[in-house]
C-alpha positions as CSV (number, residue, x, y, z in Angstrom):
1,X,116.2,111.4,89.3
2,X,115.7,107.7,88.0
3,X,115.3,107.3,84.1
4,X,111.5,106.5,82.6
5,X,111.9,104.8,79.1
6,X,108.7,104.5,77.0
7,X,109.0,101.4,74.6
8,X,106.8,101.1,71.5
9,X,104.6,97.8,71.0
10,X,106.9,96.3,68.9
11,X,109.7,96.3,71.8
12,X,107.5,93.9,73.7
13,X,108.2,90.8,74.7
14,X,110.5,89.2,78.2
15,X,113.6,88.2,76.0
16,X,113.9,91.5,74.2
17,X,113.3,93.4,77.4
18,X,115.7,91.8,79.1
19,X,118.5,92.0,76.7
20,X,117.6,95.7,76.0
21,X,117.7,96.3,79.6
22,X,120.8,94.1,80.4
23,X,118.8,92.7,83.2
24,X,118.2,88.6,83.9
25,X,115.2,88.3,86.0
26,X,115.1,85.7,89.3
27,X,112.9,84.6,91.9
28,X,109.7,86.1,92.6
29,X,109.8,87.5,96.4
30,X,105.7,89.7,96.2
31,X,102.8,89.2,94.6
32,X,99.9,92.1,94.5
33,X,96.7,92.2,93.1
34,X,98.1,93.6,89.6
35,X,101.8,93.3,90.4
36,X,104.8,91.8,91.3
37,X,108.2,91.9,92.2
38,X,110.9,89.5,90.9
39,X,114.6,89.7,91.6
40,X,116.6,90.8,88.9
41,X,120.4,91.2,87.8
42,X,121.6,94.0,86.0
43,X,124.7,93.6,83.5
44,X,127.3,94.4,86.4
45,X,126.2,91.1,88.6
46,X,124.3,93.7,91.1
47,X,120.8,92.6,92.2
48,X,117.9,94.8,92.1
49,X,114.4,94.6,92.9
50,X,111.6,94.8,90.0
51,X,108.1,95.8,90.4
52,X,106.3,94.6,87.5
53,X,102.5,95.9,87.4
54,X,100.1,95.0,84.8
55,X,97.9,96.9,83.8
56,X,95.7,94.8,81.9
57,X,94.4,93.9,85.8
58,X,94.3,97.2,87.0
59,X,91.4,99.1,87.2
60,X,90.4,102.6,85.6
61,X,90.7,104.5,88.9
62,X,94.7,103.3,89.3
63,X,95.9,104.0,85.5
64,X,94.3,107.3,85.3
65,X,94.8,108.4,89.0
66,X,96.9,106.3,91.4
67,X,100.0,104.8,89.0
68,X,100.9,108.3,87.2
69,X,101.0,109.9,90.8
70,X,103.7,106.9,91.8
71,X,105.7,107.2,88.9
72,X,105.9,111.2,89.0
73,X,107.2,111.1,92.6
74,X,109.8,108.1,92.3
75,X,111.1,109.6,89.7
76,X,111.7,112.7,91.5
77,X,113.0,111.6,95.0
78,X,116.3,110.8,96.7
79,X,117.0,110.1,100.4
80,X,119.1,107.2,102.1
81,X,116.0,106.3,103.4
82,X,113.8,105.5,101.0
83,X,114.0,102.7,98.3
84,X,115.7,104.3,95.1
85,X,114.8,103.7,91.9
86,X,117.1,103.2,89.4
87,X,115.1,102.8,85.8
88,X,111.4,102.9,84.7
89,X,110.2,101.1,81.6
90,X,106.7,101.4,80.3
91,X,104.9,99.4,77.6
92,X,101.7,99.3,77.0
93,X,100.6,96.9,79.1
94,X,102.9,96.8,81.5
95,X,105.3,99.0,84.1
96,X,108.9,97.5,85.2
97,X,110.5,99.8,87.8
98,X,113.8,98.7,88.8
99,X,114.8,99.5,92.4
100,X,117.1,98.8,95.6
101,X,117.2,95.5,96.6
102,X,116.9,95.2,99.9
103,X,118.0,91.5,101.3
104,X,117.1,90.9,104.6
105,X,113.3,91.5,103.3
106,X,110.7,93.9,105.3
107,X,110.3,94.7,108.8
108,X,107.4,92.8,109.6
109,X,109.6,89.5,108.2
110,X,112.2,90.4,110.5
111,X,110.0,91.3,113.7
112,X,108.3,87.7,113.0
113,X,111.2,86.1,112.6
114,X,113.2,88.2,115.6
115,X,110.8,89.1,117.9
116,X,110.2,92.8,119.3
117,X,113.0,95.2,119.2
118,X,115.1,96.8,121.9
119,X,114.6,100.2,122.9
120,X,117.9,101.2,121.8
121,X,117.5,99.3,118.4
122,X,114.1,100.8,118.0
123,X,115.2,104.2,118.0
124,X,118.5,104.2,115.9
125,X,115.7,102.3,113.2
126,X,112.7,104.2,113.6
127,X,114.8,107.6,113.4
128,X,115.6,106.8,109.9
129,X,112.0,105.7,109.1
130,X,111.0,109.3,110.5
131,X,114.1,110.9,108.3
132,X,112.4,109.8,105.5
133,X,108.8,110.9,106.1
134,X,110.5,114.0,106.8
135,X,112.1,114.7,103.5
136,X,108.4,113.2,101.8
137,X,106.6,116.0,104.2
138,X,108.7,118.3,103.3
139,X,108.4,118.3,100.0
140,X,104.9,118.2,100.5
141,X,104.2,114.4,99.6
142,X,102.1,112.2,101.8
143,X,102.9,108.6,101.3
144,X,99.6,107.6,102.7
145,X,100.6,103.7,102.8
146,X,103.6,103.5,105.7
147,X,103.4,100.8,107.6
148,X,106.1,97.5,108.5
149,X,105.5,96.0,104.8
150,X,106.6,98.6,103.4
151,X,110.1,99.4,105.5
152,X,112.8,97.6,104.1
153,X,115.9,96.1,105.0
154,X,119.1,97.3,103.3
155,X,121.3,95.8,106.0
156,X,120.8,95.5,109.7
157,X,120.6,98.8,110.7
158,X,119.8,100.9,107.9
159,X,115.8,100.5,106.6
160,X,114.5,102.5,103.9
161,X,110.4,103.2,102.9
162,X,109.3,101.9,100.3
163,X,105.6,101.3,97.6
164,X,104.6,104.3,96.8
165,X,101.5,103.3,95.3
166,X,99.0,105.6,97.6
167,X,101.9,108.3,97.4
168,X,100.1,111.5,96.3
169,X,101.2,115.5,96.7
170,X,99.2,117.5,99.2
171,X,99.2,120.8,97.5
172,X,97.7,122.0,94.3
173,X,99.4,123.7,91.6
174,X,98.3,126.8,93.1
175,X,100.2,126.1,96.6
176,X,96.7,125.6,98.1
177,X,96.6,122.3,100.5
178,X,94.8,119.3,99.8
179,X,92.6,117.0,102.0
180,X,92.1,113.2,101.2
181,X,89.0,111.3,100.8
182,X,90.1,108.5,99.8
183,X,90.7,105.3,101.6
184,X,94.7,104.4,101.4
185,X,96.7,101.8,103.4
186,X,96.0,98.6,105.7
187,X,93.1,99.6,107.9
188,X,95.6,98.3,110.8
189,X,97.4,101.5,110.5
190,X,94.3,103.9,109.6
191,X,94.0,106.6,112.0
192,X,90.0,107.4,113.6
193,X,89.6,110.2,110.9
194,X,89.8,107.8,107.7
195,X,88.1,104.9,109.6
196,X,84.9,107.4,110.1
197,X,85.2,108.4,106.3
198,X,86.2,112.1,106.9
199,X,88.4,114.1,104.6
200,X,91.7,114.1,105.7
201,X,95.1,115.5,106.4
202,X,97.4,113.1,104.6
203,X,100.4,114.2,106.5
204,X,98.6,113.1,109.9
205,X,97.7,110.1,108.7
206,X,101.2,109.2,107.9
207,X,102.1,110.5,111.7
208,X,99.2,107.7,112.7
209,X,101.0,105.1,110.7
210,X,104.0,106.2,112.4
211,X,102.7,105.1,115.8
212,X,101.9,102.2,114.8
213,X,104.8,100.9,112.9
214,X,106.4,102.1,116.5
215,X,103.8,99.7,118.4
216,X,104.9,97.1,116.5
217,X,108.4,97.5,116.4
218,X,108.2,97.7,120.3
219,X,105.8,94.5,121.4
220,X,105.9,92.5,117.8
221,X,101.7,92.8,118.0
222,X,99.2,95.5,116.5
223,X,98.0,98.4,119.0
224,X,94.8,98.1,117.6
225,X,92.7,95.2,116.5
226,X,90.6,95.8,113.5
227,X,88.3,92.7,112.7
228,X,85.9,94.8,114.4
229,X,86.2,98.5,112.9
230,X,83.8,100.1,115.1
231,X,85.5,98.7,118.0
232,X,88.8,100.0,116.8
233,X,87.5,103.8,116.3
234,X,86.3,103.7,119.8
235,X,89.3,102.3,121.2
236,X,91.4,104.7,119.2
237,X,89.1,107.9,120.0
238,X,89.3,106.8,124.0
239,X,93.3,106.9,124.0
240,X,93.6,103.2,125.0
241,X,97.2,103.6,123.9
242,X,98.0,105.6,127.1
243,X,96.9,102.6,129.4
244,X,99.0,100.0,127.2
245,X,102.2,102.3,127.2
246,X,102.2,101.9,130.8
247,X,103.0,98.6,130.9
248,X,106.1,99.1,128.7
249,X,109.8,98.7,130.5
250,X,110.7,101.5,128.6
251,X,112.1,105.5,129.0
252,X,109.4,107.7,129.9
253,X,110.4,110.1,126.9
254,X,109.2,106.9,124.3
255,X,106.1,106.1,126.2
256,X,105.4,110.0,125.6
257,X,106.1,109.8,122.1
258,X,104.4,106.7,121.2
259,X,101.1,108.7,123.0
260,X,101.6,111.9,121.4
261,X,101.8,110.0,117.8
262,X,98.5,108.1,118.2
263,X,96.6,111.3,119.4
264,X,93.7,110.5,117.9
265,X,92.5,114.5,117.4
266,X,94.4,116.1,114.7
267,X,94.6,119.3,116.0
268,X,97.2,117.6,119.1
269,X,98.8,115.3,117.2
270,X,102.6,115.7,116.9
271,X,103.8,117.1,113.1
272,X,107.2,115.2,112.2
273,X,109.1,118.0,113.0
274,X,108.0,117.6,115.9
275,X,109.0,113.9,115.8
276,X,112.3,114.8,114.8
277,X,113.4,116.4,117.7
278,X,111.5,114.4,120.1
279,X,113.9,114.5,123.4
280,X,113.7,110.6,122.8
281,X,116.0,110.3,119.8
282,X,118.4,112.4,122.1
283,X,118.7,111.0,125.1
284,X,121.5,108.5,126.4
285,X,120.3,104.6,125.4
286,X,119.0,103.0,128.3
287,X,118.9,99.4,129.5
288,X,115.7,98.0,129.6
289,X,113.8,94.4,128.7
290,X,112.6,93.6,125.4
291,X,108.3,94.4,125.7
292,X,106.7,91.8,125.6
293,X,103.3,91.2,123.8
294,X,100.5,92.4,125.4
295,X,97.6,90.0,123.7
């Protein structure tokens, strides 16, 4: 459980903070709408990542709703998989939450950069993405915002999720389950059910995201395109994903999962312990091509 540390007013100010922390703060590597994150180096030499959000620029809806939800589940998680956080600071107009730092950036940088994965790189990454949502689902969180942006890097095979910032619990305090209303995420990785404006199962959409974080670690391009929305629902709701899976160089057992991922009806579409013991994570690696982009 990472530390949260509530300053008074008179604490502010970035020299204090830094010396009270024993961090020295580097390079900017994100910017957000209200936030950013700057490299930092604690008092041992070790570099962490900083999230700094400011809530001057924030709106009503995310300091009453959206950044108490974040900082209640980072504070309470732990997996290999998912970025840990180390220390929370709040002041009064500002959050710093100290965290992994993960050098070799996110996985969209590194697809860009690299190119589509192999199949057999694909699956020893995308099992531990999958880990992760996993121990999130089972503890009955919905992260709500998965896609490449926000998989990270630790070294090259190990990844870990991060942002929680749409992260939100999917049952009440009386055990009953919640549906979502509300519109999380890139609408890239939004599955049919969001894109129509219907309440939602936050634990599909995260399997949704899923698929297509899988797309894109596979061909290096989006399965859907969504400059035109309407367009994308209909192509999502007609299972276009089955013809362009065909044209993969790829086990049969991945095309499969890929498919039964962006099932675009609810009611089919695989849970993530389902995903988990997919026969595709178990079978023996096979040789095949890298895919190449298909638009």
């Amino acid at each position: 459980m990472s530390k949260v540390i509530k300053l008074s007013p008179s604490q502010r100010g970035a020299e204090k903070l830094c010396q009270l922390m024993g961090y020295q703060f580097g390079k900017t590597i994100g910017n957000g709408t209200y936030s950013k994150v700057c490299v930092a180096i604690d008092s041992k030499g070790k570099k962490k990542a900083c999230k700094i959000i400011n809530k001057k620029y924030a709106g009503d809806d995310f300091i009453e709703k959206f950044l108490p939800r974040e900082l209640q589940i980072i504070s309470n998680i732990k997996h290999q998989n998912i970025v840990t956080v180390h220390k929370i600071i709040q002041l009064k107009y500002e959050v710093y939450i100290f965290m992994d730092y993960c050098k070799h950036g996110d996985l969209l940088e590194y697809i860009k950069l690299k190119g589509p994965f192999t199949e057999e790189k694909a699956k020893v990454l995308f099992k531990q993405i999958v880990e992760a949502v996993h121990y999130l689902h089972d503890l009955d969180i919905a992260h709500r915002d998965i896609k490449c942006e926000n998989v990270f890097l630790k070294g090259q095979n190990h990844v870990k999720l991060g942002d929680f910032g749409f992260a939100r619990y999917c049952r009440n305090k009386f055990g009953a389950f919640l549906l979502s209303n509300t519109f999380c995420g890139s609408a890239a990785y939004a599955a049919p059910e969001i894109l129509r404006g219907q309440f939602y199962d936050p634990k599909m959409y995260d399997i949704w995201a899923l698929g297509c974080v899988l797309y894109v670690v596979m061909t290096a391009s989006m399965p859907f395109d969504d400059s035109n929305i309407k367009r994308m629902v209909k192509e999502q709701i007609s299972k276009q994903i089955y013809h362009l899976t065909t044209l993969w160089e790829c086990s049969n057992n991945l095309k499969q999962l890929e498919v039964a991922l962006l099932e675009p009806d609810i009611l089919n579409r695989i849970t993530i312990e389902q995903v988990l013991k997919h026969p595709w994570f178990g079978e023996e690696p096979q040789r095949f091509p890298k895919v190449q982009r298909l638009w």
